[in-house]
C-alpha positions as a Markdown table, in Angstrom:
| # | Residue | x | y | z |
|---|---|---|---|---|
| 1 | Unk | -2.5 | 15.3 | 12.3 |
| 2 | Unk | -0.4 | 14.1 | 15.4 |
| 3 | Unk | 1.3 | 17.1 | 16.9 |
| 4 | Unk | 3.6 | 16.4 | 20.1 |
| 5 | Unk | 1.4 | 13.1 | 20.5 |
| 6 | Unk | -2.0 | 15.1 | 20.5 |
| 7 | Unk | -4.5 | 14.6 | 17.5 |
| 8 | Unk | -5.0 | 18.1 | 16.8 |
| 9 | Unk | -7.6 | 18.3 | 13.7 |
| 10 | Unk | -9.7 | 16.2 | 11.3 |
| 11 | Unk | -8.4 | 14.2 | 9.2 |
| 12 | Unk | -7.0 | 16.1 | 5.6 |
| 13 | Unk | -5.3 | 14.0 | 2.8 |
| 14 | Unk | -3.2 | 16.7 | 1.7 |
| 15 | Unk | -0.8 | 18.0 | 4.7 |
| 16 | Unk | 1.9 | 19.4 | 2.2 |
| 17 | Unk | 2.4 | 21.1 | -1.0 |
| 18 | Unk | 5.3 | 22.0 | -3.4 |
| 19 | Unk | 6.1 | 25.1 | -4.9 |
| 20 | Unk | 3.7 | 24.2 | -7.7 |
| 21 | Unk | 0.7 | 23.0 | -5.4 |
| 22 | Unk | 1.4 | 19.5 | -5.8 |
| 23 | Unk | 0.9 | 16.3 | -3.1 |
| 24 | Unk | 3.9 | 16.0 | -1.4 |
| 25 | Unk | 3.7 | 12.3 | 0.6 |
| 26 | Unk | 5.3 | 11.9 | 4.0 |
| 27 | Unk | 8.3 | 10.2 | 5.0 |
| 28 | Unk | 7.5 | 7.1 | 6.9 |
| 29 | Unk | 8.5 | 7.7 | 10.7 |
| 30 | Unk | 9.5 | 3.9 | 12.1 |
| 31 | Unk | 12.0 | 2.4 | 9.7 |
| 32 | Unk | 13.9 | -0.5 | 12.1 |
| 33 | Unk | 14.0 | -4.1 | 10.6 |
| 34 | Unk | 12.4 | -7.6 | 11.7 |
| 35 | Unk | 15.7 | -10.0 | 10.7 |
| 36 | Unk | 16.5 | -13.4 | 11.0 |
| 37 | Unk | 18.9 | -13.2 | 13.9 |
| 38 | Unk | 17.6 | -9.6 | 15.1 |
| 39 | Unk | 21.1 | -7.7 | 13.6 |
| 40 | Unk | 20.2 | -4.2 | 12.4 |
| 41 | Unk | 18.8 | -3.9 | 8.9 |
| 42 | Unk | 19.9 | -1.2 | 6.4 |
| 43 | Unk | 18.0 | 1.5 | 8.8 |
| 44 | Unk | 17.0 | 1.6 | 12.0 |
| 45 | Unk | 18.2 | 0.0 | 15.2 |
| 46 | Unk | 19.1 | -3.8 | 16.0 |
| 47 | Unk | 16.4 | -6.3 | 18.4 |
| 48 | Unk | 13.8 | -7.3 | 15.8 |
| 49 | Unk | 14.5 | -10.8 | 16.3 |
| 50 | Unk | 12.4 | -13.0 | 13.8 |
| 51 | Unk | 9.9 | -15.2 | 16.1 |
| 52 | Unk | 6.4 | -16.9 | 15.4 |
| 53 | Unk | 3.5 | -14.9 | 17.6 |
| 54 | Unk | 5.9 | -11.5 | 17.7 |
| 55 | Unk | 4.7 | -9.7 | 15.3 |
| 56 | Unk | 1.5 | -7.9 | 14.2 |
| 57 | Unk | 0.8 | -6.2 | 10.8 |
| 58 | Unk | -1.9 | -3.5 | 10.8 |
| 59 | Unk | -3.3 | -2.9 | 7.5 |
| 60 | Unk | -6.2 | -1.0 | 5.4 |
| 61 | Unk | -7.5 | -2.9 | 2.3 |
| 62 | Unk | -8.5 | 0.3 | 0.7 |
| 63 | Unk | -4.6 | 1.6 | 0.9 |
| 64 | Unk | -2.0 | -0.1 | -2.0 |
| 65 | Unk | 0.8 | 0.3 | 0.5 |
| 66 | Unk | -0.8 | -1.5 | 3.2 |
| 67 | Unk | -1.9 | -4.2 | 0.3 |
| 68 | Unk | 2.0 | -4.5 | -0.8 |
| 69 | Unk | 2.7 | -5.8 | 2.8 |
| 70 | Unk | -0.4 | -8.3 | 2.2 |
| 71 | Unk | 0.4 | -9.6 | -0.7 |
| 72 | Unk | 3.9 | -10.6 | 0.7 |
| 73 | Unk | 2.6 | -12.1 | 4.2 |
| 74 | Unk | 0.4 | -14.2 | 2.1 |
| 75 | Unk | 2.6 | -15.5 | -0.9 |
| 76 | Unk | 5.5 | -16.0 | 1.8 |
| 77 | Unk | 3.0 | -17.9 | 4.1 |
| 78 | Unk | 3.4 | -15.8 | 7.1 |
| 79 | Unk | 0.1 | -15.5 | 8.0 |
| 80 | Unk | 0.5 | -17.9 | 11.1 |
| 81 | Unk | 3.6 | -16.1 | 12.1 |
| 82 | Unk | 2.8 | -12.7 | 11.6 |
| 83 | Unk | -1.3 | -11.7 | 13.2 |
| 84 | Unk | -3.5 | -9.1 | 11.4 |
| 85 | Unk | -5.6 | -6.4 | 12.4 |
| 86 | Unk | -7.6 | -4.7 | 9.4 |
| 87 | Unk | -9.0 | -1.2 | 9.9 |
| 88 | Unk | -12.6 | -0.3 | 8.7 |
| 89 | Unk | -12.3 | 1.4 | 4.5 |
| 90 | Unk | -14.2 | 4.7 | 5.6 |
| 91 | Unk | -11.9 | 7.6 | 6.6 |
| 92 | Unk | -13.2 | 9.2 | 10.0 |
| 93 | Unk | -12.2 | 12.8 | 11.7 |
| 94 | Unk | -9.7 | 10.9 | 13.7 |
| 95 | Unk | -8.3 | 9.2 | 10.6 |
| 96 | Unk | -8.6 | 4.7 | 10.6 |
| 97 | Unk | -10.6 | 3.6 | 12.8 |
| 98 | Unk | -11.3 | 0.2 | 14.5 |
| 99 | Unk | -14.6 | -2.0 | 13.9 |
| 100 | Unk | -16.7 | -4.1 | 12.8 |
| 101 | Unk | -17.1 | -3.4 | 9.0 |
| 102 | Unk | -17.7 | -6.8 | 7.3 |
| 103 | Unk | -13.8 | -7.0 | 6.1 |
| 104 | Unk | -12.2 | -5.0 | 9.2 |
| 105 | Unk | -11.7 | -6.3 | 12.6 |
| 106 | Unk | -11.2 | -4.9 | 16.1 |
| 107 | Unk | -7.6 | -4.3 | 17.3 |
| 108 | Unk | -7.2 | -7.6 | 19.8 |
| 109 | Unk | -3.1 | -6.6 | 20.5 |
| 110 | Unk | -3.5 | -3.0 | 21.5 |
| 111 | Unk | -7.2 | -2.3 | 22.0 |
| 112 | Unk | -6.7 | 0.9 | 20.1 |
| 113 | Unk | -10.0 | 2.3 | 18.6 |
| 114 | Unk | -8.2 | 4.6 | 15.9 |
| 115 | Unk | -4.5 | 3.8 | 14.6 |
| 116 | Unk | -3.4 | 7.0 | 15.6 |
| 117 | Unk | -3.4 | 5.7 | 19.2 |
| 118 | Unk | -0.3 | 2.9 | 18.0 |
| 119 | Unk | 1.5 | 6.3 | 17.2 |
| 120 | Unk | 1.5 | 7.5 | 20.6 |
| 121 | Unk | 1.7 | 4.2 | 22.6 |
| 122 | Unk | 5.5 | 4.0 | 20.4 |
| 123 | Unk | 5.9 | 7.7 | 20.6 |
| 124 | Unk | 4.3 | 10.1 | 22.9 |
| 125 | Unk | 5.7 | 13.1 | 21.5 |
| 126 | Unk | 5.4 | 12.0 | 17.9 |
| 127 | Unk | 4.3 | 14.7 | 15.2 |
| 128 | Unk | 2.5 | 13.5 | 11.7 |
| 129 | Unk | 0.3 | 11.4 | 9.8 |
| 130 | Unk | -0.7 | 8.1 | 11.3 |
| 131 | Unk | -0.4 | 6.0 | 8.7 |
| 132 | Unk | -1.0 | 2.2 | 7.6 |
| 133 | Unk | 0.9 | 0.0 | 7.1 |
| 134 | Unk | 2.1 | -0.8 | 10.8 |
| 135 | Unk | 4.3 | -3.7 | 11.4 |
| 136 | Unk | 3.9 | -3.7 | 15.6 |
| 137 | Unk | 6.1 | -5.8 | 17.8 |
| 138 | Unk | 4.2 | -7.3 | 20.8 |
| 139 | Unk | 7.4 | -7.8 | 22.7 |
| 140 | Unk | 8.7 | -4.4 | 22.8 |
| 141 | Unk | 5.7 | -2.6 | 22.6 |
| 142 | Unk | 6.2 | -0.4 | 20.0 |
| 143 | Unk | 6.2 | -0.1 | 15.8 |
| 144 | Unk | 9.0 | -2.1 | 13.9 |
| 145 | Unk | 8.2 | 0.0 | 11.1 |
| 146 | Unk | 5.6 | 1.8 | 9.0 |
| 147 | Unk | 7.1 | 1.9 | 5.1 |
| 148 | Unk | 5.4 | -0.7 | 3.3 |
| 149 | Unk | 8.4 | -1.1 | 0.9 |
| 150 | Unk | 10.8 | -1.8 | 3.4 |
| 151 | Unk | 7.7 | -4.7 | 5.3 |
| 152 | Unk | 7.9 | -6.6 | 1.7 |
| 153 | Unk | 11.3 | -6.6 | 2.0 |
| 154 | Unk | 11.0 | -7.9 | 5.6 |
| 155 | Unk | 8.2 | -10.4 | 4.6 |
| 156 | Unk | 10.9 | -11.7 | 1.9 |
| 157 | Unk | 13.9 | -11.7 | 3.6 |
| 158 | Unk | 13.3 | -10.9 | 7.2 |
| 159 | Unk | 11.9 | -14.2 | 8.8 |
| 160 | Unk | 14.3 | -16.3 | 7.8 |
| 161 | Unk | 12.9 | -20.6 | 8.1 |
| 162 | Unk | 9.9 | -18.7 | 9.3 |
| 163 | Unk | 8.6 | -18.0 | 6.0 |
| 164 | Unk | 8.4 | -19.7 | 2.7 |
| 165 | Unk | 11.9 | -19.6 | 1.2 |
| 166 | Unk | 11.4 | -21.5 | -2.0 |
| 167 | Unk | 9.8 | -17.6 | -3.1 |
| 168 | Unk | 12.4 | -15.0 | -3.5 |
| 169 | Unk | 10.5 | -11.8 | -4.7 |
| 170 | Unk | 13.7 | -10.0 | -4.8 |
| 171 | Unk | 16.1 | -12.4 | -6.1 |
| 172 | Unk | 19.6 | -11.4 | -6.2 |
| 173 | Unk | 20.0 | -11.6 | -10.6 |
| 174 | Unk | 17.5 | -9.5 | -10.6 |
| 175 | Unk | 17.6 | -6.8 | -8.1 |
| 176 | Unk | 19.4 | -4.3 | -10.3 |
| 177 | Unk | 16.5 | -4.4 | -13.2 |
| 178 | Unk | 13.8 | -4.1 | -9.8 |
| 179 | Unk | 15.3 | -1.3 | -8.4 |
| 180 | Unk | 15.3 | 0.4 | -11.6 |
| 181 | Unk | 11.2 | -0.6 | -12.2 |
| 182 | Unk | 10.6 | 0.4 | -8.4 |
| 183 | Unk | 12.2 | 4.0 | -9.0 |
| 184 | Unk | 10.4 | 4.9 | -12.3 |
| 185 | Unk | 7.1 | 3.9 | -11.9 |
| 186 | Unk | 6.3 | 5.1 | -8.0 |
| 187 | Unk | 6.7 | 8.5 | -8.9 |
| 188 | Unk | 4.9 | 8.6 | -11.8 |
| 189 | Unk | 2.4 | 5.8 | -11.4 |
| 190 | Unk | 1.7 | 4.5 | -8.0 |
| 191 | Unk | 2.0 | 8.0 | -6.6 |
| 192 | Unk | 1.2 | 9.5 | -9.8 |
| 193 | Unk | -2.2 | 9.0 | -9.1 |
| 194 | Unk | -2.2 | 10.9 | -5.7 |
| 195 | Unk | -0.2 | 13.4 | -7.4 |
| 196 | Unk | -3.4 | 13.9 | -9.6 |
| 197 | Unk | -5.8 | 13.5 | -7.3 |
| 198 | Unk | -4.4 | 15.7 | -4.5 |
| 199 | Unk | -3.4 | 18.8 | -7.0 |
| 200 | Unk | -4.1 | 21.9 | -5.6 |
| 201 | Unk | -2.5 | 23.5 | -8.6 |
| 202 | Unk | -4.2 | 23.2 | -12.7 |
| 203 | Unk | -0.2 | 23.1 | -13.3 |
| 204 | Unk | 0.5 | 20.2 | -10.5 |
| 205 | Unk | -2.3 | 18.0 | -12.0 |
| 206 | Unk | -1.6 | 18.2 | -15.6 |
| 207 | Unk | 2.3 | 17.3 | -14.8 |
| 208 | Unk | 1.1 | 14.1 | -12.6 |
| 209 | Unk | -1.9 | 13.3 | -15.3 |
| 210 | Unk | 0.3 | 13.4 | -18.3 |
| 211 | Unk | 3.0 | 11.4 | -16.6 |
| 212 | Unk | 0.3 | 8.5 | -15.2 |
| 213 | Unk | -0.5 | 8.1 | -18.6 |
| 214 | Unk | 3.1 | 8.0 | -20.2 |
| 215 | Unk | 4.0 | 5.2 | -17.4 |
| 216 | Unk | 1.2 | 3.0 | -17.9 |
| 217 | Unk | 1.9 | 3.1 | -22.3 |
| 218 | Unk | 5.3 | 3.0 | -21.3 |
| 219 | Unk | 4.6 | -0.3 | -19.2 |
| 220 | Unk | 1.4 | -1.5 | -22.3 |
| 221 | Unk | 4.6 | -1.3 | -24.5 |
| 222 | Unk | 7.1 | -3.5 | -22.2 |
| 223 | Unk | 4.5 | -6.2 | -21.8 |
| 224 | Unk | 3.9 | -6.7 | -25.3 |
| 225 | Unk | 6.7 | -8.5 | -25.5 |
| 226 | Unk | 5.3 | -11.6 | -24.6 |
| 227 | Unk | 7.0 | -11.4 | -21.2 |
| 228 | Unk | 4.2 | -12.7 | -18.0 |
| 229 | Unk | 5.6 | -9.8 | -15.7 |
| 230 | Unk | 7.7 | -6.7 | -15.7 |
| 231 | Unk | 11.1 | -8.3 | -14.7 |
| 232 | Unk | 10.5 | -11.7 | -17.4 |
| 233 | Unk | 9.0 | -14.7 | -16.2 |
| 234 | Unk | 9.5 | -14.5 | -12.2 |
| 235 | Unk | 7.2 | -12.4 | -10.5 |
| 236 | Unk | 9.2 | -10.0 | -8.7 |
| 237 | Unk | 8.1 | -7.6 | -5.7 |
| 238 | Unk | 8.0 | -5.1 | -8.9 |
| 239 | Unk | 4.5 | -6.9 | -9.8 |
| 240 | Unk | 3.6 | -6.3 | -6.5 |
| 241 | Unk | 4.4 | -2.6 | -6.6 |
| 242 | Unk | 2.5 | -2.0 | -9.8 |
| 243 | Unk | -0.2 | -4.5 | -9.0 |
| 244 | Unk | -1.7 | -2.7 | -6.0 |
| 245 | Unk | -2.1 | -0.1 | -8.1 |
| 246 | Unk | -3.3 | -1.0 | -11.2 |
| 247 | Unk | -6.3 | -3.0 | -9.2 |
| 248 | Unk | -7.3 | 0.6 | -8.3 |
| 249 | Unk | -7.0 | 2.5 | -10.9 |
| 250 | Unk | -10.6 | 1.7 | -12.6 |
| 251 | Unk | -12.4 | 1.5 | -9.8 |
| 252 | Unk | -11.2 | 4.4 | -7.9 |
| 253 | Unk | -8.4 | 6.8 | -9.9 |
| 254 | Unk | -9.9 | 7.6 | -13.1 |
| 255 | Unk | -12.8 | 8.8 | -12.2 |
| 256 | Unk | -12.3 | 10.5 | -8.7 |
| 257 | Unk | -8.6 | 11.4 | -9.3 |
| 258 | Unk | -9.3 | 12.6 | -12.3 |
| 259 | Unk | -7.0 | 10.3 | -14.0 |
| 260 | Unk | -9.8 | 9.7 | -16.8 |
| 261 | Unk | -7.5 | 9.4 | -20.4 |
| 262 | Unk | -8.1 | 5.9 | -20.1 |
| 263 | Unk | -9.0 | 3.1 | -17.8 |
| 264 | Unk | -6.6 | -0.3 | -17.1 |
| 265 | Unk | -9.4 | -2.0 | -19.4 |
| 266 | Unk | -8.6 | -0.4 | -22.4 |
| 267 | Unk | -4.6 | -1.7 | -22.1 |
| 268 | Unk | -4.7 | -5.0 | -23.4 |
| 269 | Unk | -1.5 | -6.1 | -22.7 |
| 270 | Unk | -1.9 | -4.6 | -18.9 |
| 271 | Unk | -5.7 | -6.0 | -18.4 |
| 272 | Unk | -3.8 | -9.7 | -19.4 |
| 273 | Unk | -0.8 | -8.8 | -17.0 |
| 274 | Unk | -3.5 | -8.0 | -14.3 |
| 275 | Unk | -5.6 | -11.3 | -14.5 |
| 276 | Unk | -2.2 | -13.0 | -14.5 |
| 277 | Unk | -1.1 | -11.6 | -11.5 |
| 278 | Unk | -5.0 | -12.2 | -10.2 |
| 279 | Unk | -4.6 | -15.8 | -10.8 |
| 280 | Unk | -1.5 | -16.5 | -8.4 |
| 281 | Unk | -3.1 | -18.8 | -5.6 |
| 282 | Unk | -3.3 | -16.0 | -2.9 |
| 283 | Unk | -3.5 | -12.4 | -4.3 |
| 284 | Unk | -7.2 | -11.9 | -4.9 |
| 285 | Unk | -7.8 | -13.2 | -1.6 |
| 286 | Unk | -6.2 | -9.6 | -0.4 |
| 287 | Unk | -8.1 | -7.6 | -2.6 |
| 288 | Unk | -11.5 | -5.9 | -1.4 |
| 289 | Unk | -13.5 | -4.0 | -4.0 |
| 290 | Unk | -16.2 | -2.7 | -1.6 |
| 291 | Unk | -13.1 | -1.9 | 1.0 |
| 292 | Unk | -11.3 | 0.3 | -2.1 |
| 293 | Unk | -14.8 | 2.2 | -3.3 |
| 294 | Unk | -15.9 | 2.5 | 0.5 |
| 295 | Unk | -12.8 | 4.3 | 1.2 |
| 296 | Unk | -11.2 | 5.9 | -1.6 |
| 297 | Unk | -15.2 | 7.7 | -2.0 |
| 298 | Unk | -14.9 | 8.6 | 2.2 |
| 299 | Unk | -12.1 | 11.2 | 1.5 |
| 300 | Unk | -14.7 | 14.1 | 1.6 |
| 301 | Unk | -11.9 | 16.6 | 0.1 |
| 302 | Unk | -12.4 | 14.6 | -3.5 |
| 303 | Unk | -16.4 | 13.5 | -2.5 |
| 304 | Unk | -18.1 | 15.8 | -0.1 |
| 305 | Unk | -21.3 | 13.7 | -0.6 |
| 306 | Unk | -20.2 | 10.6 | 0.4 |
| 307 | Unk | -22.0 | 8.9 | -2.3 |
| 308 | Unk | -20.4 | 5.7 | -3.5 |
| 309 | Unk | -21.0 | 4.8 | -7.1 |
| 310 | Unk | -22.5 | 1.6 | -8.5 |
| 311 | Unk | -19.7 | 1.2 | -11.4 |
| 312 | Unk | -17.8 | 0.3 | -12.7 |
| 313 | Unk | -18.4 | -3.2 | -14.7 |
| 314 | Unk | -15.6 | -5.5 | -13.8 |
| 315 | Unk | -13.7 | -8.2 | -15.8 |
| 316 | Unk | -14.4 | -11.7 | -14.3 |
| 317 | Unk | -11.4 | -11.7 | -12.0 |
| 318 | Unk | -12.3 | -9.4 | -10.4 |
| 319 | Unk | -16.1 | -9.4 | -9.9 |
| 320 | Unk | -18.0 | -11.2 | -7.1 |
């Protein structure tokens, strides 16, 4: 949408295809690393220092990526070291935009009234999609870094005696067995979904469809074990991963992406695993129903009336 710094058409969800028609997601552009003593991180360039009041996390609660980033400010209690901005759920011509939706808020650091604006103020010749989430350093001026899994990793790791350090959602035993998780269920799960949603191709949706639906028995089968999340009994940045996505999936992804086999209510074992994850002090706190139907049912490509539905009827923790 950015081309040489200029926005240069409305906004379209799908700006590339494989050979078989399928979504094919950008690569993040920013990819430099808040750490504790401001050393370079495993990308990027050294001089993210960690400091109180230097950094500021733009988010959408519609988007799970942005909500990955939440979830660890929150459960690392970051929120008074690193401020928020929250973009309005509705998807305008010019992409996220600024206001006063009950949920959003105005951009207070840069003034921008679309996100695309934080693109060019880092970059001025930048080319792509503008994209949330945006970890923004005041100090500098410019974006940190705009792949959410590398910000959880931040908010873990990055901030040092700044954050909580008595939760480790990557601990060391058991980074092998996340790593693993992480690499088989984002491509068939959490961007499974915008695989099947985004299909230009009958051939490219069936492939993502059927393997949404293989992922999510595969996972119904690995819970059954009486284990509370996916790596045992620690919750892991893989819960996170799969969490942001699963809270979706009913309300948003079977019926407007098309990914209608079966909704997250008819897995027991994953409806449990959900209200689990639900009930850590903290998480529903970053979830917004109204912010996820709002926007996912904006994206006139999938919805060209704009018409939001009613449904559907949601368990307890979740309703309200």
């Amino acid at each position: 949408m950015l081309v040489n710094g200029k926005w240069m058409a409305n906004w379209q969800p799908v700006q590339a295809k494989d050979e078989k028609g399928g979504f094919v997601r950008q690569t993040s552009s920013f990819r430099n690393w808040v750490t504790p003593d401001g050393s370079a991180g495993p990308t990027g360039e050294s001089g993210f220092a960690a400091e109180p009041d230097r950094y500021h996390l733009y988010v959408a609660l519609i988007c799970p990526w942005a909500s990955r980033t939440l979830i660890g400010r929150k459960l690392k209690k970051l929120e008074n070291v690193i401020s928020l901005s929250v973009v309005e759920p509705a998807l305008t011509d010019e992409g996220w935009h600024f206001g006063d939706y009950p949920g959003a808020n105005r951009d207070e650091v840069n003034g921008a009234t679309y996100l695309h604006e934080l693109y060019t103020r880092a970059d001025p010749e930048i080319s792509g999609r503008a994209t949330v989430p945006v970890l923004w350093d005041r100090k500098r001026g410019t974006i940190v870094n705009n792949e959410s899994a590398d910000i959880l990793r931040m908010m873990n790791s990055g901030f040092g005696g700044l954050a909580d350090e008595t939760v480790d959602l990557y601990p060391a035993d058991l980074r092998e067995q996340i790593d693993a998780l992480n690499a088989r269920i984002y491509p068939r799960l959490n961007n499974g979904v915008y695989r099947a949603g985004f299909a230009t191709t009958q051939i490219a949706y069936e492939e993502a469809f059927h393997e949404v639906f293989s992922m999510l028995d595969e996972l119904e089968e690995r819970l059954a074990d009486g284990r509370s999340f996916l790596a045992g009994d620690r919750f892991t940045e893989a819960d996170i991963r799969l969490f942001v996505t699963l809270v979706r999936f009913d309300v948003a992804y079977h019926d407007l992406f098309k990914c209608n086999l079966r909704r997250i209510a008819d897995y027991a074992g994953l409806s449990r695993y959900l209200d689990r994850i639900l009930a850590i002090p903290g998480i529903r706190e970053t979830v917004n129903i109204d912010h996820i139907k709002t926007g996912y049912y904006s994206v006139r490509a999938l919805n060209p009336t704009g018409i939001v539905p009613l449904g559907p009827e949601l368990p307890a923790s979740l309703a309200g």
